[in-house]
MOPAC internal coordinates of N, CA, C and O (Angstrom, degrees):
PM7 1SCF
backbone

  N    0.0000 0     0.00 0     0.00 0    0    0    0
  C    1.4457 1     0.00 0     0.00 0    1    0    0
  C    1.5341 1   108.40 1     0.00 0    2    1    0
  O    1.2310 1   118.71 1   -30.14 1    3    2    1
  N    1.3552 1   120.07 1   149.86 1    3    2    1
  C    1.3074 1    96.74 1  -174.09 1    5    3    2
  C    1.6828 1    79.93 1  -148.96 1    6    5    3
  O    1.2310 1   119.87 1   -13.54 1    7    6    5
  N    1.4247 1   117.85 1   166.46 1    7    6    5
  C    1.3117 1   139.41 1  -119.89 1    9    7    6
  C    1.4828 1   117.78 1  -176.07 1   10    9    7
  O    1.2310 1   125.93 1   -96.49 1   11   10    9
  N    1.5966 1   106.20 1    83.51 1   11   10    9
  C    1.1159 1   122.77 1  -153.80 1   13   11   10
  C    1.8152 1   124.46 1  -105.80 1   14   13   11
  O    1.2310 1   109.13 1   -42.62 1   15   14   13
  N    1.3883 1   137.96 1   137.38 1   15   14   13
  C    1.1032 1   123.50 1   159.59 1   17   15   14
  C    1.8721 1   116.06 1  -141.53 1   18   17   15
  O    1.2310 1   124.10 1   -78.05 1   19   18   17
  N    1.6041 1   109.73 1   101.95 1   19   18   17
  C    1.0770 1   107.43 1  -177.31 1   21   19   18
  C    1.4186 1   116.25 1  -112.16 1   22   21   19
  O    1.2310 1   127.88 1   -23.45 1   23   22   21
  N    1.4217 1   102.43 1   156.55 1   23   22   21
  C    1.7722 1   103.74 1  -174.26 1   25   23   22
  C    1.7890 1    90.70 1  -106.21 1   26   25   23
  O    1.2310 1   120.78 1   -17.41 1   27   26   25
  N    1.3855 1   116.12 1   162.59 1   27   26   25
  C    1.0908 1   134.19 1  -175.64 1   29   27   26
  C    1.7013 1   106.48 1  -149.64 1   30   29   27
  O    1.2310 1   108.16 1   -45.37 1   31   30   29
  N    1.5210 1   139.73 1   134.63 1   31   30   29
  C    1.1621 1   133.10 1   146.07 1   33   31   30
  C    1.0413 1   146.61 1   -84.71 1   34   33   31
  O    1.2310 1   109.91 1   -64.77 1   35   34   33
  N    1.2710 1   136.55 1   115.23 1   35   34   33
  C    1.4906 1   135.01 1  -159.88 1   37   35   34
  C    1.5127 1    91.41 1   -81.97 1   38   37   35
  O    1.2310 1   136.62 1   -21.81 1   39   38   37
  N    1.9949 1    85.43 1   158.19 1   39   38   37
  C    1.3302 1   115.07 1  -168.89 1   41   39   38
  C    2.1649 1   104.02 1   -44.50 1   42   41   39
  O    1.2310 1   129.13 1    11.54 1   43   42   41
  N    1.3177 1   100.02 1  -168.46 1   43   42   41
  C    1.4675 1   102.70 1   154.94 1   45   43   42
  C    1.2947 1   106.75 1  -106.11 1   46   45   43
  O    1.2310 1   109.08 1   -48.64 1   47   46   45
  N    1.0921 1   138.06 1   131.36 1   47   46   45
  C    1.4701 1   131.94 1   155.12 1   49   47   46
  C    1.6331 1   109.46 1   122.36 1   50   49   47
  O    1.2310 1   135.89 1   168.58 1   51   50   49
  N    2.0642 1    86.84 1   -11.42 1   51   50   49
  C    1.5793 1    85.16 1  -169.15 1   53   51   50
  C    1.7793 1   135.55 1   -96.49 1   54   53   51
  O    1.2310 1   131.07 1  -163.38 1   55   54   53
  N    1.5987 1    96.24 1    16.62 1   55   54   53
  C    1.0888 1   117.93 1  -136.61 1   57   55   54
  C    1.9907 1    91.04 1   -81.35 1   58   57   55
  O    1.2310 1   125.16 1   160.73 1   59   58   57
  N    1.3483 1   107.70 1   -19.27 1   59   58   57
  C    1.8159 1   110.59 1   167.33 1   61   59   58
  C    1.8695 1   102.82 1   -61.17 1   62   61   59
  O    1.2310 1   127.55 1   134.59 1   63   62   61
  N    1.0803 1   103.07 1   -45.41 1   63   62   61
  C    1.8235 1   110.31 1  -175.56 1   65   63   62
  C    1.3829 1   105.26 1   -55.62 1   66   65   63
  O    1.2310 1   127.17 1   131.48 1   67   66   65
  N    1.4843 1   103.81 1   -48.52 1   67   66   65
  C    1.8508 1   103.57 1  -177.24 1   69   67   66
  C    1.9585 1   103.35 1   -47.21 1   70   69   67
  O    1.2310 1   123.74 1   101.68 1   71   70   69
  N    1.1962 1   110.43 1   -78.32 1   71   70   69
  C    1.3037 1   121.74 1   154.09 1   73   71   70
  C    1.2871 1   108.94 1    24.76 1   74   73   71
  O    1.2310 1   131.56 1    75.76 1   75   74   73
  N    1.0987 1    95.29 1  -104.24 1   75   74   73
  C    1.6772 1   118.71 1   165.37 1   77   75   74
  C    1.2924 1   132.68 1   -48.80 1   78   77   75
  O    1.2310 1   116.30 1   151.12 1   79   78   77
  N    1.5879 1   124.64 1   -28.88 1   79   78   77
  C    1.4948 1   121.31 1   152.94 1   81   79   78
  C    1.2956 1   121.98 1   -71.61 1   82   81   79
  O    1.2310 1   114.43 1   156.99 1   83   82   81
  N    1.4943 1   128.16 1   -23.01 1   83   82   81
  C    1.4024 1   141.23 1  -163.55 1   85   83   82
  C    1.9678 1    84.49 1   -97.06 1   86   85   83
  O    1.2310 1   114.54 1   162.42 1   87   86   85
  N    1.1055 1   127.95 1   -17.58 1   87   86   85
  C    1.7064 1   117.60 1  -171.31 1   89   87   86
  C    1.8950 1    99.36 1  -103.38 1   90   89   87
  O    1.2310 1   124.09 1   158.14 1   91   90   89
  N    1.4630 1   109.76 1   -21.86 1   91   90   89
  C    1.3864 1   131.46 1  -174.60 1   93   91   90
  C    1.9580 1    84.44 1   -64.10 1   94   93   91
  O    1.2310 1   132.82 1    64.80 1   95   94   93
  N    1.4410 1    92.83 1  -115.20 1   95   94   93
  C    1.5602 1   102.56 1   152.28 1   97   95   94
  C    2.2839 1   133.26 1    24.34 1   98   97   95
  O    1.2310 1   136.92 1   112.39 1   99   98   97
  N    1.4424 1    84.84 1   -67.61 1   99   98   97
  C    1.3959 1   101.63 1   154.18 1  101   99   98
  C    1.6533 1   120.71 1   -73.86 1  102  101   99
  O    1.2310 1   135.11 1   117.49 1  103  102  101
  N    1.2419 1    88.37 1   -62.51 1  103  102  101
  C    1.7779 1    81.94 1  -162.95 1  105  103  102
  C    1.5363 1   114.43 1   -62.87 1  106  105  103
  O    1.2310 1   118.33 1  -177.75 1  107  106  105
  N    1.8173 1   120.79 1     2.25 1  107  106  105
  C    1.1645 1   129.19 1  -179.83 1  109  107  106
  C    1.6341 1   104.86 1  -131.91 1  110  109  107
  O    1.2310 1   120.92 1  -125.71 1  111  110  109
  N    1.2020 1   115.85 1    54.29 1  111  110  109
  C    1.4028 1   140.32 1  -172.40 1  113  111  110
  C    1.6704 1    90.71 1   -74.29 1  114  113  111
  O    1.2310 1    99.91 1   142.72 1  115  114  113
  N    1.0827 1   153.93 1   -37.28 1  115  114  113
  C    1.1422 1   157.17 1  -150.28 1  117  115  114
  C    1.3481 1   117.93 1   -75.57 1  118  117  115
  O    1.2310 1   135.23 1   110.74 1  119  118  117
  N    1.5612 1    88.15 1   -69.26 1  119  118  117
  C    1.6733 1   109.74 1   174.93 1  121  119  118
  C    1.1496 1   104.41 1   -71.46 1  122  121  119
  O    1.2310 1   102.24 1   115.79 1  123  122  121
  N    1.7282 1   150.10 1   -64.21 1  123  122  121
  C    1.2090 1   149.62 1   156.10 1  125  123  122
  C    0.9059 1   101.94 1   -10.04 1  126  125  123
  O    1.2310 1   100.28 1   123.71 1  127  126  125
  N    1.7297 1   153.32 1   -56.29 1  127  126  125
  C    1.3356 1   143.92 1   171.98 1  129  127  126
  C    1.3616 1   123.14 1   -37.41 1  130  129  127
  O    1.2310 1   125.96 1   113.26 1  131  130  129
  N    1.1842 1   106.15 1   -66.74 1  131  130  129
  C    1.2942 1   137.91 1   164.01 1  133  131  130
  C    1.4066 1   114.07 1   -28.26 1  134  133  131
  O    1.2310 1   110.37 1   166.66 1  135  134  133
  N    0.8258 1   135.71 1   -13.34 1  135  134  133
  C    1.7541 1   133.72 1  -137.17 1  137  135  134
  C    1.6842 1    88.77 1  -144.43 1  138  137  135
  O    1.2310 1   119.15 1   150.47 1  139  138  137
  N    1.3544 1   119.22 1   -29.53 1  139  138  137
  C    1.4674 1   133.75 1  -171.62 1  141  139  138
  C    1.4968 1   104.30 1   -73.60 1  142  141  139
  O    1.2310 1   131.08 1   142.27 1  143  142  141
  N    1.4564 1    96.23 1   -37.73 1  143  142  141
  C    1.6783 1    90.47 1   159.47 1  145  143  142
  C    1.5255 1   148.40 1   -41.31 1  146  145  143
  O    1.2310 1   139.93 1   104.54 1  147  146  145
  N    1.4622 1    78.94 1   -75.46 1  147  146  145
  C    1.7385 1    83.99 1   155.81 1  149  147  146
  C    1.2381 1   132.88 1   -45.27 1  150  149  147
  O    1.2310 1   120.84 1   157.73 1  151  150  149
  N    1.2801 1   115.99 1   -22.27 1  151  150  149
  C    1.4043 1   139.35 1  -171.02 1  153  151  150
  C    1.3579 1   101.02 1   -69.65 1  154  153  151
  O    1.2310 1   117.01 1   125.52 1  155  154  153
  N    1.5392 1   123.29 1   -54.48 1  155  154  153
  C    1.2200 1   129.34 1  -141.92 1  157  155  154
  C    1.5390 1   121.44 1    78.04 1  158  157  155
  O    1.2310 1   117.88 1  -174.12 1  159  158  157
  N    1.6496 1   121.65 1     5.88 1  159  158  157
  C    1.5272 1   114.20 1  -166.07 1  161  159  158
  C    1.6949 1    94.78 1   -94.77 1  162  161  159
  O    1.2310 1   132.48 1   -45.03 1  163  162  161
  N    1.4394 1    93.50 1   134.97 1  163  162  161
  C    1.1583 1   103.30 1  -178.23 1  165  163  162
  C    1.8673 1   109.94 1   -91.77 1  166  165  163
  O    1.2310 1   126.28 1   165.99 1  167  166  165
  N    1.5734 1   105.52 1   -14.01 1  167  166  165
  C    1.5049 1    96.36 1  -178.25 1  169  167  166
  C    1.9050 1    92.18 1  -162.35 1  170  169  167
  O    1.2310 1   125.00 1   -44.43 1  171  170  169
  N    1.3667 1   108.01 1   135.57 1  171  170  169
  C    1.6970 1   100.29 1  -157.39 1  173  171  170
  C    1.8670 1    82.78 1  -134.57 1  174  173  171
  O    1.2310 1   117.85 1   -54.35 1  175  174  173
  N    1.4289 1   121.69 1   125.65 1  175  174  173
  C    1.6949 1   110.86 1   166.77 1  177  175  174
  C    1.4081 1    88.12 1  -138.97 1  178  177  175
  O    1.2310 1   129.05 1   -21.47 1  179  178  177
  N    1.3724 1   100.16 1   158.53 1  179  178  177
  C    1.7918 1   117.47 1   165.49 1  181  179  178
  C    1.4770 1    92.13 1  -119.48 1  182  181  179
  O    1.2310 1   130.14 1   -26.11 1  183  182  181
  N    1.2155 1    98.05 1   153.89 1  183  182  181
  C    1.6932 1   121.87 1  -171.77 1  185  183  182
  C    1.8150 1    91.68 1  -134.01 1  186  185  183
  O    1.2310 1   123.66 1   -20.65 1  187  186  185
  N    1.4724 1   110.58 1   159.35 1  187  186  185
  C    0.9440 1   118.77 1  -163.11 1  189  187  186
  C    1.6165 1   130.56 1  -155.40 1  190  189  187
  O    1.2310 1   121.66 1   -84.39 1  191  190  189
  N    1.9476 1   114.43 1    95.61 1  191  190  189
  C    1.0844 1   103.66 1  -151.54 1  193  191  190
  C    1.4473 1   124.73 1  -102.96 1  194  193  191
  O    1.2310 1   105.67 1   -52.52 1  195  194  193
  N    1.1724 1   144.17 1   127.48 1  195  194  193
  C    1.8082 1   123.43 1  -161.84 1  197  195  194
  C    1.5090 1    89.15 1  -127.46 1  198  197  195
  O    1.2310 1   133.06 1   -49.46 1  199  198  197
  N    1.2863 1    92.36 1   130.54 1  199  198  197
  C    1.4574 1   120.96 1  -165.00 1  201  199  198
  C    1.9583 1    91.64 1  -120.91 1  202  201  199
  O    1.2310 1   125.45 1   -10.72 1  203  202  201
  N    1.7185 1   107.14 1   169.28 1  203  202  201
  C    1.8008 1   100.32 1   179.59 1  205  203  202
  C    1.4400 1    90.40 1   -83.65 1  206  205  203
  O    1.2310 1   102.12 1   171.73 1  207  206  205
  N    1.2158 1   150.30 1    -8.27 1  207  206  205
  C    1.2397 1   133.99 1   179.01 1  209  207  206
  C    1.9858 1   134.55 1  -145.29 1  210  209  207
  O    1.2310 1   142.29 1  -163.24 1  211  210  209
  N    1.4089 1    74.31 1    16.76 1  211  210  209
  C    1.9507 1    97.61 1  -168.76 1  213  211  210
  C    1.6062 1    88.79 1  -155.18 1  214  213  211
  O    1.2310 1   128.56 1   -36.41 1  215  214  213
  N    1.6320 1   101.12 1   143.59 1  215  214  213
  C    1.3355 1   108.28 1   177.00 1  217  215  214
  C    1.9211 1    93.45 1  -124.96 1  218  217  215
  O    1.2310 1   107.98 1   -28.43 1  219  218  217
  N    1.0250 1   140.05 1   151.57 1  219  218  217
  C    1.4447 1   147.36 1   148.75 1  221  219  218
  C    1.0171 1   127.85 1  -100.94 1  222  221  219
  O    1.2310 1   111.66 1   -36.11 1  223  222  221
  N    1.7563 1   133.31 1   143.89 1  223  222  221
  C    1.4368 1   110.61 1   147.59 1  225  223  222
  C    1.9017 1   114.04 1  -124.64 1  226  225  223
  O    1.2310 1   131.48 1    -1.11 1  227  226  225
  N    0.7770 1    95.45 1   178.89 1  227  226  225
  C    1.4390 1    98.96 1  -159.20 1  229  227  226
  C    1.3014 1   109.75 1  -124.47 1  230  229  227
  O    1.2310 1   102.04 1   -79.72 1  231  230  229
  N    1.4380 1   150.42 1   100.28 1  231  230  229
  C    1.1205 1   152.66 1   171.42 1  233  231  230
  C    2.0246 1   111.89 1   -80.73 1  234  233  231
  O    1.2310 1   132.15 1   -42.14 1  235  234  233
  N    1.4439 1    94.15 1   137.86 1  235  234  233
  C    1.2745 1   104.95 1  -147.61 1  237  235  234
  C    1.9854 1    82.01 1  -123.39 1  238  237  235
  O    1.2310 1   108.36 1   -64.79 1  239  238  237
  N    1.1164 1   139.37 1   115.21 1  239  238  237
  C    1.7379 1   128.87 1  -168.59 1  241  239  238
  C    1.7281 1   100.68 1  -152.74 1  242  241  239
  O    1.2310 1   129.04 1   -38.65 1  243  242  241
  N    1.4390 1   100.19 1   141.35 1  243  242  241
  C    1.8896 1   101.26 1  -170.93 1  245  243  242
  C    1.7926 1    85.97 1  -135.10 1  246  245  243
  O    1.2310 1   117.42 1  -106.81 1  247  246  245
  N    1.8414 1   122.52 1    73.19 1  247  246  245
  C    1.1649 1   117.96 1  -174.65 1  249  247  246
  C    1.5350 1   111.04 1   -77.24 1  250  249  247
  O    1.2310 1   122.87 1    -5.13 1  251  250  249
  N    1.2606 1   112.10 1   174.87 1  251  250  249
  C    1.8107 1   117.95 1   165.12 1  253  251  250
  C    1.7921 1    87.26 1  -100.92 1  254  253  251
  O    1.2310 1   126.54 1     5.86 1  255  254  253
  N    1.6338 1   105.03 1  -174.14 1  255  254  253
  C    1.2111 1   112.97 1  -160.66 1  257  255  254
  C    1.5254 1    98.72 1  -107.14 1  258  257  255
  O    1.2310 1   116.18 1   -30.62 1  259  258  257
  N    0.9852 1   124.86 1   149.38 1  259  258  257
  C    1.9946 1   120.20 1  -179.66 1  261  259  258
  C    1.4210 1   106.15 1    95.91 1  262  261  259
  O    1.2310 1   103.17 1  -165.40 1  263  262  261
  N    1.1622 1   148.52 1    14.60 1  263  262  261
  C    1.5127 1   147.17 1  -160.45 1  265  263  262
  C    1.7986 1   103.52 1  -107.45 1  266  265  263
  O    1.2310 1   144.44 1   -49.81 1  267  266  265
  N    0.9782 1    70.11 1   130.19 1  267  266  265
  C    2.3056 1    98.52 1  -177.81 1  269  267  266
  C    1.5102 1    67.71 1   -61.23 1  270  269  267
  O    1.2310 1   139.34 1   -35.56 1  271  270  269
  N    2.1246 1    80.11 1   144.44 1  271  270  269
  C    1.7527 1   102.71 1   175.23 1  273  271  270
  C    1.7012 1    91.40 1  -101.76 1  274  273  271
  O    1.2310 1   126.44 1   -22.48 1  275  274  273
  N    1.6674 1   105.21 1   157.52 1  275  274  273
  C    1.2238 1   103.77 1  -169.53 1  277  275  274
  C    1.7616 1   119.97 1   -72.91 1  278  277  275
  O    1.2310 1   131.23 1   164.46 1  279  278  277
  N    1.5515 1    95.93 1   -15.54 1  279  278  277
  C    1.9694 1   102.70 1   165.05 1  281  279  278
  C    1.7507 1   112.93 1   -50.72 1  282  281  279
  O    1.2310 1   128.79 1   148.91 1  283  282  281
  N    1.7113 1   100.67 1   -31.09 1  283  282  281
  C    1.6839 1    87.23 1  -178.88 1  285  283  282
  C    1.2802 1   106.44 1   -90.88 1  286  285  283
  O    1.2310 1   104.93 1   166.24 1  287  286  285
  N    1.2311 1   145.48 1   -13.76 1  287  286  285
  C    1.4003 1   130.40 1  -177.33 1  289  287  286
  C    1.3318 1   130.68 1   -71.36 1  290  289  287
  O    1.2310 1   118.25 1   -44.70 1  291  290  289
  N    1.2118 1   120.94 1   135.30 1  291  290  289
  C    1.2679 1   137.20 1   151.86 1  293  291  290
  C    1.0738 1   171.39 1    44.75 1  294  293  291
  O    1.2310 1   137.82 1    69.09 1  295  294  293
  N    1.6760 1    83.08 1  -110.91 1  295  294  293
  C    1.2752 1   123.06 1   146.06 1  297  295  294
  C    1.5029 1   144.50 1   -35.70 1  298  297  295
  O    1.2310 1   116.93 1   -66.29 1  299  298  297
  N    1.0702 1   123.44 1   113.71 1  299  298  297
  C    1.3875 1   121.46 1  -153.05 1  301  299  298
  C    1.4239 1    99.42 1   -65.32 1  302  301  299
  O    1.2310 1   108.91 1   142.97 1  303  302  301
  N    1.0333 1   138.36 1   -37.03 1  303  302  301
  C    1.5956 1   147.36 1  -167.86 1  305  303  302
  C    1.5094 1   101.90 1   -80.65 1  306  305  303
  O    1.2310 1   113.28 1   139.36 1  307  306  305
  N    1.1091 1   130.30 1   -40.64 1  307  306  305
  C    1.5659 1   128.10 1   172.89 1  309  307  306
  C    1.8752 1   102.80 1   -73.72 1  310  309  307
  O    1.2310 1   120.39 1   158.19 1  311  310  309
  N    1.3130 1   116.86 1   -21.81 1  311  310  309
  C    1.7447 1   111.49 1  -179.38 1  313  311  310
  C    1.2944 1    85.95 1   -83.56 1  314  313  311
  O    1.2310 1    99.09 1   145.47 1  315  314  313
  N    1.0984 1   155.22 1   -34.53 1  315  314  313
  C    1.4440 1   133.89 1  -149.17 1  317  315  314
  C    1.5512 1    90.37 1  -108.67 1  318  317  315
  O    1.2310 1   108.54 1   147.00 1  319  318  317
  N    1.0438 1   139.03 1   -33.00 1  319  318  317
  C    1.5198 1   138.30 1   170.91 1  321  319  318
  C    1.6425 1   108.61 1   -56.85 1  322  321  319
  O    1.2310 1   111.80 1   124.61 1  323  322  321
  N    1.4770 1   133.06 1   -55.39 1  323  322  321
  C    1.2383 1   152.94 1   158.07 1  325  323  322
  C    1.8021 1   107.56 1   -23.59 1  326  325  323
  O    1.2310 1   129.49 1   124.08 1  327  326  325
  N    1.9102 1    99.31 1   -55.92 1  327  326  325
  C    1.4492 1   104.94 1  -178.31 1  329  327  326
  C    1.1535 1   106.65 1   -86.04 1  330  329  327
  O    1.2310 1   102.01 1  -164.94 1  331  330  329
  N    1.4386 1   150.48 1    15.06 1  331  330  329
  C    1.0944 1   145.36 1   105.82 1  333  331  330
  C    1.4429 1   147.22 1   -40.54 1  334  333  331
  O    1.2310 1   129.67 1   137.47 1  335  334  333
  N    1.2333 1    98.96 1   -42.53 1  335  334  333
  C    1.6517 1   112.54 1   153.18 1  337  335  334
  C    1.3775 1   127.24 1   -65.73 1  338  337  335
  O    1.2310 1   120.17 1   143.17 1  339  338  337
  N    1.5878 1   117.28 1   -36.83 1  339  338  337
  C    1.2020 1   100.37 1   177.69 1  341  339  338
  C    1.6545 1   118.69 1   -87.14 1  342  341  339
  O    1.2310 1   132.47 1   168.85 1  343  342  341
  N    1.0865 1    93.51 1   -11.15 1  343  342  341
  C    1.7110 1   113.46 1   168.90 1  345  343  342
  C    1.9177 1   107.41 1   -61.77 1  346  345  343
  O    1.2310 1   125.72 1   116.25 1  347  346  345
  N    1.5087 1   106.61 1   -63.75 1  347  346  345
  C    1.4726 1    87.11 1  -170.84 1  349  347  346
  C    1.4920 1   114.57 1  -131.89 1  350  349  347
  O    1.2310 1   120.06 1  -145.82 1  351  350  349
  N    1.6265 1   117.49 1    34.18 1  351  350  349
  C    1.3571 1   102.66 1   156.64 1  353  351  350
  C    1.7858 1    96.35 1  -113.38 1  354  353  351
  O    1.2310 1   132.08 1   -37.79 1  355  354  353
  N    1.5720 1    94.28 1   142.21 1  355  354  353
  C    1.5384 1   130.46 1   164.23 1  357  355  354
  C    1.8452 1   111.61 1   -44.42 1  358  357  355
  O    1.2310 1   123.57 1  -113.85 1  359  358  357
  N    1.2959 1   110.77 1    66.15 1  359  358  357
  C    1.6338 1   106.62 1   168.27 1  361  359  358
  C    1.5057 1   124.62 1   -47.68 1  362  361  359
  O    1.2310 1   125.66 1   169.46 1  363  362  361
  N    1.5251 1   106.72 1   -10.54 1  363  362  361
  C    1.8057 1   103.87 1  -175.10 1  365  363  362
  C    1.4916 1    95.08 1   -83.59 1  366  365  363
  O    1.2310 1   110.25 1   145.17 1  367  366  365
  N    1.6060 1   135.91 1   -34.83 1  367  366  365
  C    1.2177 1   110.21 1  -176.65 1  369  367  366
  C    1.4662 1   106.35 1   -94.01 1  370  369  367
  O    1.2310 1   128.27 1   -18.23 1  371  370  369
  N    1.5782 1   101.67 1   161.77 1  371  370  369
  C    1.0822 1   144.26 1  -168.00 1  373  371  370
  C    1.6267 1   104.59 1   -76.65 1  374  373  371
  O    1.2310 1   116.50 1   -78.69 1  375  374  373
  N    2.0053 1   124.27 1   101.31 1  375  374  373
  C    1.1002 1   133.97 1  -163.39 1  377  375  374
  C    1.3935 1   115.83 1   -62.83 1  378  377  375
  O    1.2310 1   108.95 1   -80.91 1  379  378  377
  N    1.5272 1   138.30 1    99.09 1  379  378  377
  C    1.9125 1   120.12 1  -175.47 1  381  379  378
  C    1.4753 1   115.44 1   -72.08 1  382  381  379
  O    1.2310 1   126.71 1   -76.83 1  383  382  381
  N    1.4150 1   104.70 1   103.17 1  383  382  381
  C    1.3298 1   109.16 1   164.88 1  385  383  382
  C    1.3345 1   117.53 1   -76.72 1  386  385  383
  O    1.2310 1   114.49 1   -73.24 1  387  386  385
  N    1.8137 1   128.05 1   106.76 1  387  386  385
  C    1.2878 1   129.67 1  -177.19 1  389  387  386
  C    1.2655 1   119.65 1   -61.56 1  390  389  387
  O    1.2310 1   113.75 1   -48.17 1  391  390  389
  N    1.2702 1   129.43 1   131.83 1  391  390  389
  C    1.2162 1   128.15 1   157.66 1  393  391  390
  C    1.6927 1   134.62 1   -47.41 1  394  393  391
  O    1.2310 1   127.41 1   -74.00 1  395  394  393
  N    1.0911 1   103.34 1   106.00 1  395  394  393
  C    1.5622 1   109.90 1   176.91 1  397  395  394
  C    1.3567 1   129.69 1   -60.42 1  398  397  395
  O    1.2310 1   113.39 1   -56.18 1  399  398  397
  N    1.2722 1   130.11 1   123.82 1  399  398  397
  C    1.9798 1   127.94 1  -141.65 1  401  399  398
  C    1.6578 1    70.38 1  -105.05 1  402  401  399
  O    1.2310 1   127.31 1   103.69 1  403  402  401
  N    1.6216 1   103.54 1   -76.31 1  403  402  401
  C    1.7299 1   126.07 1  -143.39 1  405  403  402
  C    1.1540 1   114.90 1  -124.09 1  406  405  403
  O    1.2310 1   114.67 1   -40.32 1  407  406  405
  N    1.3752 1   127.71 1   139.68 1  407  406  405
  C    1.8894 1   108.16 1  -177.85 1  409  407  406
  C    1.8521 1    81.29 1  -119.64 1  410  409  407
  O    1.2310 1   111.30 1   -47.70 1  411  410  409
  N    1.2769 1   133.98 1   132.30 1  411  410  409
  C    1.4546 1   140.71 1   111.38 1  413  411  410
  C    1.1356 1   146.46 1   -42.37 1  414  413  411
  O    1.2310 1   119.91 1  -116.14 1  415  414  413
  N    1.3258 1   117.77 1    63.86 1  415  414  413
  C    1.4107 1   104.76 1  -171.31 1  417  415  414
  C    1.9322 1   109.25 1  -118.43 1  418  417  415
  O    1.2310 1   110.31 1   -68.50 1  419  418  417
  N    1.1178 1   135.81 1   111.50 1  419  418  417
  C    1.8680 1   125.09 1  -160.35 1  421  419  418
  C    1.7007 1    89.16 1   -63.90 1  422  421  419
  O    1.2310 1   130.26 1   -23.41 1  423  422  421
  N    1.3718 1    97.82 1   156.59 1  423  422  421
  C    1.7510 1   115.26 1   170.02 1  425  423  422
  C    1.2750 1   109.01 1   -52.27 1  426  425  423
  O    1.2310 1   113.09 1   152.98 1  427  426  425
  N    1.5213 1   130.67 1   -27.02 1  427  426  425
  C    1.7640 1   113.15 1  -157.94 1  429  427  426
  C    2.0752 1    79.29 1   -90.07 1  430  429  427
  O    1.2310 1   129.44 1   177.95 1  431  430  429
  N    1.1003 1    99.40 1    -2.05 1  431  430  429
  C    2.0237 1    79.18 1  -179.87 1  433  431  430
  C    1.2110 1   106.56 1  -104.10 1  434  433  431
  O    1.2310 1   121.59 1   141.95 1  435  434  433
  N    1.3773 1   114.56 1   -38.05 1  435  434  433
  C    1.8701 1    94.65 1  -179.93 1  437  435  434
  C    1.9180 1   101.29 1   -81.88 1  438  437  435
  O    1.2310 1   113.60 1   164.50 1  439  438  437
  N    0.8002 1   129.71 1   -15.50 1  439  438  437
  C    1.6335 1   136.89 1   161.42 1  441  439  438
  C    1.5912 1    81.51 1   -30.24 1  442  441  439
  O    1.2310 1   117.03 1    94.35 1  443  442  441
  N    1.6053 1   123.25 1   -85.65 1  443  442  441
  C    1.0867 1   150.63 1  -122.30 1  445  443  442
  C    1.6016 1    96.70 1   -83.74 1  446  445  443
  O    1.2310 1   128.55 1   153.06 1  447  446  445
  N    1.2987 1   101.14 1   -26.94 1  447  446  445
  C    1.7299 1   106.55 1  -162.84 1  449  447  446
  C    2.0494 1    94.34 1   -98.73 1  450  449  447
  O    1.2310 1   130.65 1   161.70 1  451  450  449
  N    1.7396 1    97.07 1   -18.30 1  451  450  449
  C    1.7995 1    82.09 1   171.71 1  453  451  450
  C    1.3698 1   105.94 1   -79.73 1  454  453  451
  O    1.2310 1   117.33 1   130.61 1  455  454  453
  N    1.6224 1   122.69 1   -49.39 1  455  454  453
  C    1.6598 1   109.63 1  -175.53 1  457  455  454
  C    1.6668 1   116.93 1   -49.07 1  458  457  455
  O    1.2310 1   121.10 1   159.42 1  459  458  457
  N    1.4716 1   115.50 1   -20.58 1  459  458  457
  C    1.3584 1   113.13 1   173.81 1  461  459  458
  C    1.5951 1   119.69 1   -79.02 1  462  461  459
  O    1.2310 1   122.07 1   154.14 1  463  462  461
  N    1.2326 1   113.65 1   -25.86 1  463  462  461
  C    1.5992 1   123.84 1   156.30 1  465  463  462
  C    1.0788 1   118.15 1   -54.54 1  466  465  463
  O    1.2310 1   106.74 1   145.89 1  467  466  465
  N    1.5762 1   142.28 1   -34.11 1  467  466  465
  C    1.3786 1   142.91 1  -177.61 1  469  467  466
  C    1.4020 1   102.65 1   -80.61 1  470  469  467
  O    1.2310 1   109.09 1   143.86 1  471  470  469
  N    1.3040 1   138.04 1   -36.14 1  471  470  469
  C    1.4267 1   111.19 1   165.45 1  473  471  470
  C    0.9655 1   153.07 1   -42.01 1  474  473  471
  O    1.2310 1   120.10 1   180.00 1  475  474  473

């Protein structure tokens, strides 16, 4: 299982687009689920930072191991999520992957999160 927290910077200028991918995203909560499958992610959040001159977002992910990356999918809702990304996060900086101290998770959930790995 692996157990993730990365920061990312959005474009300059792009912070109306975020907006709109983060309302995209929501209002298609369904299919986005759906798509998590393939993934193997058992729990996927964006966090979200507005600074007076830098905006961040922060991906928050609790995957199983073997999961399609979301560049290969599909899915129409992961292509239009994708063309959001390349639209407004900043590829020149350098992504902070946080260091992981402790994971919490009780036995009846990763129990729950291995029978979902065998599919």
């Amino acid at each position: 299982m692996q157990v993730e927290l990365t920061k990312f910077r959005v474009k300059q200028g792009k912070s109306h687009r975020v907006d709109e991918w983060m309302k995209f995203l929501n209002d298609h909560m369904e299919k986005v689920l759906l798509t998590l499958e393939d993934e193997k992610m058992f729990v996927e959040a964006i966090f979200r930072e507005k600074g007076r001159d830098e905006e961040y977002l922060y991906w928050f992910s609790v995957q199983g191991e073997g999961g399609q990356n979301v560049e290969e999918s599909e899915h129409w809702v992961d292509q239009i999520h994708l063309k959001y990304w390349r639209e407004c996060i900043d590829s020149s900086f350098e992504p902070v992957d946080f260091k992981l101290e402790s994971v919490m998770i009780p036995d009846k959930i990763k129990s729950v999160m291995e029978i979902g790995r065998e599919r």
